[in-house]
C-alpha positions in Angstrom: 11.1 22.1 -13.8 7.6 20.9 -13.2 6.8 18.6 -16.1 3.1 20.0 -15.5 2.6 22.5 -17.1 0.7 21.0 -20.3 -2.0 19.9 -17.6 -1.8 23.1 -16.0 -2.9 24.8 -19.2 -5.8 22.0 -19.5 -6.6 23.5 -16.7 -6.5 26.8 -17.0 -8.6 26.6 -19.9 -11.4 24.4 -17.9 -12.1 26.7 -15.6 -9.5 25.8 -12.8 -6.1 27.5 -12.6 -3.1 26.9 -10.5 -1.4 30.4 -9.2 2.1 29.2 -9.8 3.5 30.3 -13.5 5.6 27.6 -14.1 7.2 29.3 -17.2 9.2 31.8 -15.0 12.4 31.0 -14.1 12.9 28.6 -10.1 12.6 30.7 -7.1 10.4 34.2 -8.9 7.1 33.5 -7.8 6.0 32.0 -4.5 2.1 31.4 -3.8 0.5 30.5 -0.9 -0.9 27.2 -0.5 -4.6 29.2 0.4 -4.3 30.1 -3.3 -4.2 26.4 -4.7 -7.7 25.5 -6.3 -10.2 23.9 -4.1 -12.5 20.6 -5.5 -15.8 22.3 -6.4 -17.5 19.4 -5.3 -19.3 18.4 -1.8 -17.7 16.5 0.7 -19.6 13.4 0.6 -19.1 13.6 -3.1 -15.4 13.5 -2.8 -15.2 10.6 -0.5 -17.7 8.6 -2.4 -15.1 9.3 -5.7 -12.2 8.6 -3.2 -14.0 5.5 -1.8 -15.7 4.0 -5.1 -14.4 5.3 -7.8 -10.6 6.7 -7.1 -9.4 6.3 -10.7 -12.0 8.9 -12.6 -12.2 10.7 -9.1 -8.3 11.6 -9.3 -8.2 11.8 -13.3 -11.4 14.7 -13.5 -9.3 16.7 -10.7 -6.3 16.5 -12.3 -7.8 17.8 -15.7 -9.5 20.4 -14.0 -7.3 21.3 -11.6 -3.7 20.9 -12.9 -1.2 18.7 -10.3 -2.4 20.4 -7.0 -5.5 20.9 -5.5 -7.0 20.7 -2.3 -10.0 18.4 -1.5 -12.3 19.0 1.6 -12.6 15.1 2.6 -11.9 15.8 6.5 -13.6 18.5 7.9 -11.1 21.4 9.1 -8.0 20.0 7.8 -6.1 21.0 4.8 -5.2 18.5 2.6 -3.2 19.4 -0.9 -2.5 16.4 -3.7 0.1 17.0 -5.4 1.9 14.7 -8.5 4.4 17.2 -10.2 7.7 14.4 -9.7 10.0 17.6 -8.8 7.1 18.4 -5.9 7.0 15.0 -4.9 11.0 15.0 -4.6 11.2 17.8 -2.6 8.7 16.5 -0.3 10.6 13.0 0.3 13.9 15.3 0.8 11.9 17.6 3.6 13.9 17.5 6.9 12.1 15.3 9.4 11.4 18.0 11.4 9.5 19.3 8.9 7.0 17.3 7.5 5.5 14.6 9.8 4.0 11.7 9.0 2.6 10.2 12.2 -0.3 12.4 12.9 -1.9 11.4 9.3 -2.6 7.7 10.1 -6.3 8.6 11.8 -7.9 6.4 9.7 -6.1 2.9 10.5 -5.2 4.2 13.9 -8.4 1.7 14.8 -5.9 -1.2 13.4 -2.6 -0.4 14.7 -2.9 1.6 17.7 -0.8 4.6 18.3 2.7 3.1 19.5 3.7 1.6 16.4 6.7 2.9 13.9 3.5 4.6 11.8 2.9 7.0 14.3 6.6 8.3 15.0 8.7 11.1 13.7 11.9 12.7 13.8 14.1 11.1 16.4 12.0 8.6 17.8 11.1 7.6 14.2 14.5 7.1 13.2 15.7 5.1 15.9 12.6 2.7 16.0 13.1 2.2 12.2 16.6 1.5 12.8 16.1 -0.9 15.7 13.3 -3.2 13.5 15.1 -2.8 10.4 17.0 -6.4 11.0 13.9 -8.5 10.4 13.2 -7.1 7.4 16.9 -7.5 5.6 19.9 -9.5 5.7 19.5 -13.1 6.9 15.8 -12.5 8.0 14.8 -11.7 4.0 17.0 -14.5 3.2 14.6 -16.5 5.8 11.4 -15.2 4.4 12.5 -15.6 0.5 12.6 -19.2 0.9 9.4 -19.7 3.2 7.6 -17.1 0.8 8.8 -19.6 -2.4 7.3 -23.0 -0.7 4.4 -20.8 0.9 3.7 -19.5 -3.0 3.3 -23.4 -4.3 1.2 -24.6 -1.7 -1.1 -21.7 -1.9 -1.5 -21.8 -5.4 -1.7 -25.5 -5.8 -4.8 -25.1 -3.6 -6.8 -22.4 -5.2 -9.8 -23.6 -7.3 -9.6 -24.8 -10.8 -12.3 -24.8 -13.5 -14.0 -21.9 -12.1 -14.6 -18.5 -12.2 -13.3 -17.1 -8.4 -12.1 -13.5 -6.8 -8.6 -14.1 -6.5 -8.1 -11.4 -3.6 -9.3 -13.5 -0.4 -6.9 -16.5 -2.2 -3.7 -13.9 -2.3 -5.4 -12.2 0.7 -4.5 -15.8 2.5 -1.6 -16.1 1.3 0.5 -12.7 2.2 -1.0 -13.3 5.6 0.7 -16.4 5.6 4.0 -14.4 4.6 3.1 -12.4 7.2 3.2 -14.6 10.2 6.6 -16.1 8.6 7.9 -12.4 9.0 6.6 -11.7 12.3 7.3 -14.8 14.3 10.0 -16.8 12.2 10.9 -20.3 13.4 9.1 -19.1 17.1 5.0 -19.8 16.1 3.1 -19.1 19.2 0.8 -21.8 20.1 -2.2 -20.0 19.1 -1.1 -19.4 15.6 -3.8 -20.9 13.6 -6.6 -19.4 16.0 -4.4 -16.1 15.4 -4.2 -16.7 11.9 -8.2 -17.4 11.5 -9.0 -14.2 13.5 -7.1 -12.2 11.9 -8.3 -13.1 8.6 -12.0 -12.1 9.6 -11.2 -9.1 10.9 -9.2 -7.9 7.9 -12.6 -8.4 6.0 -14.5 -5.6 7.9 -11.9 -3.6 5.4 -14.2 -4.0 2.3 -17.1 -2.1 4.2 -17.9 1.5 3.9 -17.9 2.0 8.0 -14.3 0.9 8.2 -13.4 4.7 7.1 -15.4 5.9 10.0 -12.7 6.9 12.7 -15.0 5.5 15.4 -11.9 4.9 17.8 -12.1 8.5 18.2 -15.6 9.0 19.0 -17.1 9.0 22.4 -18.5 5.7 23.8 -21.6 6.1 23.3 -21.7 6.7 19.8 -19.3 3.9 19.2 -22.3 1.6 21.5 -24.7 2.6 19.0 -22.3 1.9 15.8 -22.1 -1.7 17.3 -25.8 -1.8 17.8 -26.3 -1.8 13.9 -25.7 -5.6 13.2 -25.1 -4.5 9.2 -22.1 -2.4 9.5 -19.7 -4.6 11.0 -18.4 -2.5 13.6 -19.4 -4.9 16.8 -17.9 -7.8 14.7 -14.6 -5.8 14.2 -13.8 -4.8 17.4 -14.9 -8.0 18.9 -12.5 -9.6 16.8 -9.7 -7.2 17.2 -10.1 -8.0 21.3 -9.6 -11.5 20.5 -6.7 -11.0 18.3 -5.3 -8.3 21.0 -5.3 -11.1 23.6 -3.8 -13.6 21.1 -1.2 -11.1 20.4 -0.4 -10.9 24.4 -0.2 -14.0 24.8 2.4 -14.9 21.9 4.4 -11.9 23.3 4.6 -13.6 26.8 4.8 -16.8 25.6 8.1 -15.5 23.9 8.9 -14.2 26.9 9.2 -16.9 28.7 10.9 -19.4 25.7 13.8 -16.6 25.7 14.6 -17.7 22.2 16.3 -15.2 20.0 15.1 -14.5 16.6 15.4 -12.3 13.5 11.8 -12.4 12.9 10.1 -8.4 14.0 9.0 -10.2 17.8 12.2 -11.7 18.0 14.3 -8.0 17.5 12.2 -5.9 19.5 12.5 -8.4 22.0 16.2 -7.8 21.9 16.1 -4.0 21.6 17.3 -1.4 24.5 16.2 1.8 24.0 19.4 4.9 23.9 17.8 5.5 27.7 18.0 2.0 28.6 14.3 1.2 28.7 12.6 -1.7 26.4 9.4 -1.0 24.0 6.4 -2.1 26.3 4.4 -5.1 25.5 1.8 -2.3 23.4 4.3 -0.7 21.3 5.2 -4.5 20.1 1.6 -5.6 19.9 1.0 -2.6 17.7 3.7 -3.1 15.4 2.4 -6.4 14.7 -0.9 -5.1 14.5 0.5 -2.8 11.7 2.0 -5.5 10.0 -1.3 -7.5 9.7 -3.1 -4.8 8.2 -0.2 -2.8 5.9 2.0 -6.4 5.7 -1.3 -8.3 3.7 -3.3 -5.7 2.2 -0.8 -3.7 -0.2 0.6 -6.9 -1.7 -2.2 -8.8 -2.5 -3.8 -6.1 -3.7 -0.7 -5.9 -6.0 -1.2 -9.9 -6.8 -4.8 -9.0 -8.4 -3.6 -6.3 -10.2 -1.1 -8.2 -12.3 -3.3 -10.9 -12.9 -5.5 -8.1 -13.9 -3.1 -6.9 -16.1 -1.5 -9.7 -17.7 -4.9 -11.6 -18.7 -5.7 -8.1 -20.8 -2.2 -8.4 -22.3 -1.6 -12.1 -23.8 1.6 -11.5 -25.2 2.8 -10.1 -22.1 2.2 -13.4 -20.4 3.9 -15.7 -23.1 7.0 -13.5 -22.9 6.7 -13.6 -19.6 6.4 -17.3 -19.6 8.9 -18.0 -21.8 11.4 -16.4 -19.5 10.0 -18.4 -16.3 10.3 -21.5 -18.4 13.9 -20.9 -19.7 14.8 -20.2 -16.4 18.1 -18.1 -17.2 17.0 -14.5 -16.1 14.1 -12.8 -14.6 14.3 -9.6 -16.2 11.1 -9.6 -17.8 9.6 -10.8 -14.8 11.1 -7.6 -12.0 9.9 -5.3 -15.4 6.4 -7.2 -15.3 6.5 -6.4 -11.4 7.8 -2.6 -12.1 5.2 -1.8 -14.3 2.1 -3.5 -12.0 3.1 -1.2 -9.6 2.7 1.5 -11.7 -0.3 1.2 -13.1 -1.8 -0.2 -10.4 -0.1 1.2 -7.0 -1.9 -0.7 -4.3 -1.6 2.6 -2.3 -3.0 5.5 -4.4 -2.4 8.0 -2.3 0.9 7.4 0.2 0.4 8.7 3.6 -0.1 12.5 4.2 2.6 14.2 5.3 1.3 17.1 7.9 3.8 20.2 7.7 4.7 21.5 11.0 7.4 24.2 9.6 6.6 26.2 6.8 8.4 25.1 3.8 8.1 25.9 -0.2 7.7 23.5 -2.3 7.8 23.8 -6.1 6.9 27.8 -5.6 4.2 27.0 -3.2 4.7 28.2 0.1 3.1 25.6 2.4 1.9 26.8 6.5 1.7 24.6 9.7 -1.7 22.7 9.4 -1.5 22.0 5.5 -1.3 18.0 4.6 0.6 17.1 1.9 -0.6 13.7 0.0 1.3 12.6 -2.7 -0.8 10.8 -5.5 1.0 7.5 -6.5 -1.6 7.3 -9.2 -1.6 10.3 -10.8 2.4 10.4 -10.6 3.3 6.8 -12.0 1.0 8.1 -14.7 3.0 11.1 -15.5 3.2 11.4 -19.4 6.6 13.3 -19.1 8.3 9.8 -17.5 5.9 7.8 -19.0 5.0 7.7 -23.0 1.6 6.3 -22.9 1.1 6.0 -19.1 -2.2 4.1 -19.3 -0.3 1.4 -21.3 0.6 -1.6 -19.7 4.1 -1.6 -21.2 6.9 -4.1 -19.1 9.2 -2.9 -21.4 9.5 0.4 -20.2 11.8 -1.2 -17.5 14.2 -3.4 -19.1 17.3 -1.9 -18.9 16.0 0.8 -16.3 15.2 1.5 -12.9 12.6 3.3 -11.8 13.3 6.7 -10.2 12.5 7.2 -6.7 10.2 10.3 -7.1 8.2 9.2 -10.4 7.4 5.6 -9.1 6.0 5.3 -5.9 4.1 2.4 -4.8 6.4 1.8 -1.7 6.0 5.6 -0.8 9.5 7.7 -0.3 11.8 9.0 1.8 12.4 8.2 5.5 9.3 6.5 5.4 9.4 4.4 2.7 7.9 0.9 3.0 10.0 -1.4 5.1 8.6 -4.5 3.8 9.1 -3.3 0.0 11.8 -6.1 -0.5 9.5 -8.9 0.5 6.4 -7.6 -1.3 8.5 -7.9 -4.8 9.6 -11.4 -3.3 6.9 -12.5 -3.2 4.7 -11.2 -6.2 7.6 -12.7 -8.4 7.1 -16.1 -6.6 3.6 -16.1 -7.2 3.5 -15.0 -11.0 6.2 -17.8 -11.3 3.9 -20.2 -9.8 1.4 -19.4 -11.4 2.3 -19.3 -14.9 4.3 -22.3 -14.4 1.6 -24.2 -13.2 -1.8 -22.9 -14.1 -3.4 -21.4 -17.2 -5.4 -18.3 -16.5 -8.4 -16.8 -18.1 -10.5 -13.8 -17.5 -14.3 -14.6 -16.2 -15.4 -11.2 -17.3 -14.4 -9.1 -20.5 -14.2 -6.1 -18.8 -11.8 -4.8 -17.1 -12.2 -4.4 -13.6 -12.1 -0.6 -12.4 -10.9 0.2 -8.8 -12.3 0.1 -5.6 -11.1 1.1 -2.0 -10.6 -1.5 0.8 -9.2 1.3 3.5 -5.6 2.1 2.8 -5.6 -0.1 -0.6 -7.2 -0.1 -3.7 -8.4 -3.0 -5.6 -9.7 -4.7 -8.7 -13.8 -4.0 -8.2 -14.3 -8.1 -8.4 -11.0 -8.9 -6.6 -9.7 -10.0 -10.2 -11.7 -12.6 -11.1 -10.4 -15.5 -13.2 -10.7 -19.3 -14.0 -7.1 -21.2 -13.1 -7.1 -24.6 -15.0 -4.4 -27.0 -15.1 -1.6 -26.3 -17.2 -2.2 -27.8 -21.1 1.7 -27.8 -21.3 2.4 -29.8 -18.4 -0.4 -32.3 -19.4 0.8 -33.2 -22.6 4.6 -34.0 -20.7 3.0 -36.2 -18.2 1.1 -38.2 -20.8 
C-alpha cells in the first residue's frame, strides 16, 4: 500500500495529480513514468531551491505534487523523486542489473574520479564492496572505535569556549581526523599532516555555488576560463586537488615499499587480487581514498551540527540525555538521540540516483531505460504514516524500536548502502558524549537554522552556531 495517498489528494486538489489511483487494488493500473507530474518551475529555479533552500523546495513539491514528481535540474535527463516507503523498498530490492547507481555520481565525479566503488555496478560492484568491506568491520571498527573515542576528547577539549562559533569547520576537523585513522590505520604516510591540511582547504571549495558545476566534464578551454575568475574557487580547487593527488601517490608508494599489512582501506586493497589475478591500479586506490575524503567527512559532520542543532532547541532532550551519559549504565537514549538526528536531519537529502537500465514497475509506475530514480531521505523520514508528528524532534520514537530500512534512510539502502554507516554512529555518540559531559552549550541565535547545500550534504545555514562554556557541574566538583 502506498501510505500516500492523503498527499496525493492534497494534490490533486492543488492543481497537481499523480496518474496512479492508489485506491485500486496492487497490480490494476500501471502508468508510465512520462505521465508523472513535472515541477512547473524553471530550471534555475529548481536548483536555486535544491541548492539554498532544499527543505521548503522539497516540502512545496510534495504538496503540490503528491510523492513523485519529476524535476528538470539537468538538462535531458529524467529524474523522478519519489518518498512513498513501499516505492522506496522496491527500489533498494531492484536486481543490480537493473537499476545502476554508478553513472549518477556526475557531480562529485570532480572529487573521486571514476575508478572508485561509487562508480561500479552489478558484478564489479559487488566484488569491490566485498573486497574493502574488512576495513570498515570486525577488528578494523574495533580499531577506529577507540581512536574515534580519544580523537572525540581532544577535539572537543580544543574548540573555543565563551564564544559564539560555527561548529561545522570544528566537527569538519574532526571526522577528517576519523578519516585518516580509517584510511591509513597504524601506517601514516609521512606527509600526513601536509595531506591532512590540503585536504581540509580543498574540502572548503564545497560551500561555493561553482562546486555544482561539472567542470571536469567540460572542454579545456572553458575549464581555463573558470580558473581565470579568481572569485569562484575553481583554480584554487583543482590546484589543491593536484597537490593532494601527488600526496596521495606518494603515501600509496611509500606503502608499497614498507610492505606492512594493515586493516585500514590502503592496507586491504593493498592485499586484494582480483578473481582474474590482477590488482586494483594505483588510481582505483587513490580514488577510493579520494571518496572517502569527501563522502567519509562531509555526511557526518554535517550530522554533528544537526544534533547540536536539535538538542539546544529541545532542553529536556539534553538533560535526559545527560543524565543517561552521566549514569553511565545504558546508552539507549543516546543511539534514539542519534536515530532521530538522522531523521530529521539526513545529512544526505536526496541518496544517490539510481539510473534504470531495464524497465521495471515500481509502485504501478512503469519506469523506461533513461529515467533516474532519487529517493528523498527527507521527505521519507518525514512520512506522517511512520512518523506521528514527523517535524517533531521526538527521541522517543526509537526506544524500544528500530528503524526500518525503507522509512529511515540517512545511510541510503540496498547494495549500496553506506559502508562507513557503523563508524558515523561511532562517532556522533562519542562526540555528544563529550560534549555533554564536558561542555555546556547554548544557542548564539534564536532561530533555528534552516538548511543549506554544501554539494552532496546539507547543513545548518550558520554551521550550527553555539557558545561551548565549561561545564558548571564539573566546576563546582573540582572546587
Amino acid at each position: 500500500m502506498d501510505h500516500s495517498s492523503n498527499a496525493h489528494d492534497a494534490a490533486a486538489a492543488s492543481g497537481g495529480k499523480c496518474p496512479v489511483d492508489h485506491s485500486a487494488p496492487a497490480g490494476q493500473t500501471v502508468v508510465p513514468s512520462t505521465a508523472l507530474p513535472v515541477v512547473e518551475m524553471s530550471r534555475l529555479r529548481q536548483v536555486l531551491g535544491i541548492w539554498a533552500r532544499p527543505e521548503p523546495f522539497l516540502k512545496s513539491c510534495r504538496a503540490k505534487y503528491g510523492s513523485r514528481f519529476r524535476v528538470t535540474i539537468i538538462p535531458g535527463i529524467r529524474i523522478h523523486v519519489i518518498s512513498a516507503p513501499d516505492d522506496v523498498k522496491q527500489m533498494f530490492l531492484a536486481p543490480r542489473d537493473v537499476l545502476h547507481t554508478g553513472s549518477s555520481n556526475g557531480p562529485i565525479e570532480k572529487w573521486t574520479g571514476q575508478n572508485g566503488l561509487a562508480w561500479l555496478d552489478e558484478d564489479a560492484h559487488t566484488a569491490r564492496r566485498r573486497s574493502v568491506m574488512p576495513s570498515f568491520r570486525g577488528d578494523a571498527l574495533k580499531r577506529v572505535e577507540q581512536a574515534v573515542v580519544q580523537l572525540a576528547k581532544e577535539t572537543v577539549a580544543a574548540w573555543p569556549r565563551n564564544q559564539a562559533v560555527s561548529v561545522h569547520p570544528h566537527a569538519h576537523h574532526y571526522t577528517t581526523k576519523v578519516i585518516m585513522e580509517v584510511l591509513f590505520g597504524d601506517h601514516r604516510p609521512s606527509c600526513e599532516d601536509a595531506m591532512f591540511g590540503e585536504v581540509m582547504k580543498m574540502l572548503e571549495f564545497n560551500s561555493r555555488p561553482a562546486t555544482m558545476k561539472m567542470f571536469h566534464r567540460m572542454p579545456d578551454w572553458r575549464v581555463k576560463l573558470l580558473r581565470l575568475n579568481p572569485f569562484n574557487g575553481v583554480n584554487d580547487f583543482l590546484t589543491r586537488r593536484d597537490r593532494v593527488h601527488a600526496m596521495v601517490d606518494a603515501a600509496i608508494e611509500e606503502r608499497v615499499r614498507s610492505g606492512a599489512p594493515g586493516d585500514d582501506l590502503l592496507g586491504v586493497m593493498l592485499a586484494i587480487t582480483n578473481a582474474d589475478g590482477s590488482t586494483p591500479s594505483r588510481v582505483e586506490m587513490r580514488d577510493e581514498i579520494m571518496t572517502q575524503f569527501l563522502a567519509g567527512t562531509e555526511t557526518t559532520a554535517a550530522a554533528i551540527c544537526w544534533a547540536l542543532e536539535f538538542l539546544t532547541r529541545h532542553p529536556d532532550v539534553m538533560r535526559r540525555l545527560r543524565a543517561e551519559i552521566e549514569e553511565g549504565t545504558s546508552d539507549a537514549y543516546l543511539t534514539a538521540v542519534v536515530h532521530e538526528v538522522l531523521r530529521l536531519g539526513p545529512p544526505i537529502q536526496q541518496i544517490v540516483p539510481r539510473e534504470v537500465v531495464k524497465p521495471v514497475e515500481i509502485g504501478g509506475v512503469r519506469y523506461q531505460p533513461g529515467d533516474r530514480l532519487w529517493a528523498s531521505a527527507y521527505l521519507l523520514n518525514r512520512d506522517e504514516h511512520n512518523y506521528p508528528q514527523p517535524d517533531e524532534f521526538r527521541p522517543e520514537r526509537f526506544l524500544g524500536a528500530k528503524p526500518a530500512s525503507h522509512t529511515w534512510i540517512p545511510f541510503g539502502g540496498g547494495h549500496t548502502r553506506c559502508l562507513g554507516d557503523r563508524i558515523a554512529f561511532v562517532e556522533l555518540k562519542a562526540t555528544l558524549t563529550e560534549i555533554l559531559t564536558t561542555l555546556d552549550v547554548e544557542r548564539a541565535d534564536a532561530e533555528p537554522e534552516q538548511a543549506r547545500s554544501r554539494t552532496v550534504v546539507n547543513i545548518p545555514r550558520n554551521g550550527a552556531r553555539m557558545v561551548f562554556r565549561p561545564r558548571k557541574v564539573k566546576a563546582e566538583l573540582a572546587g
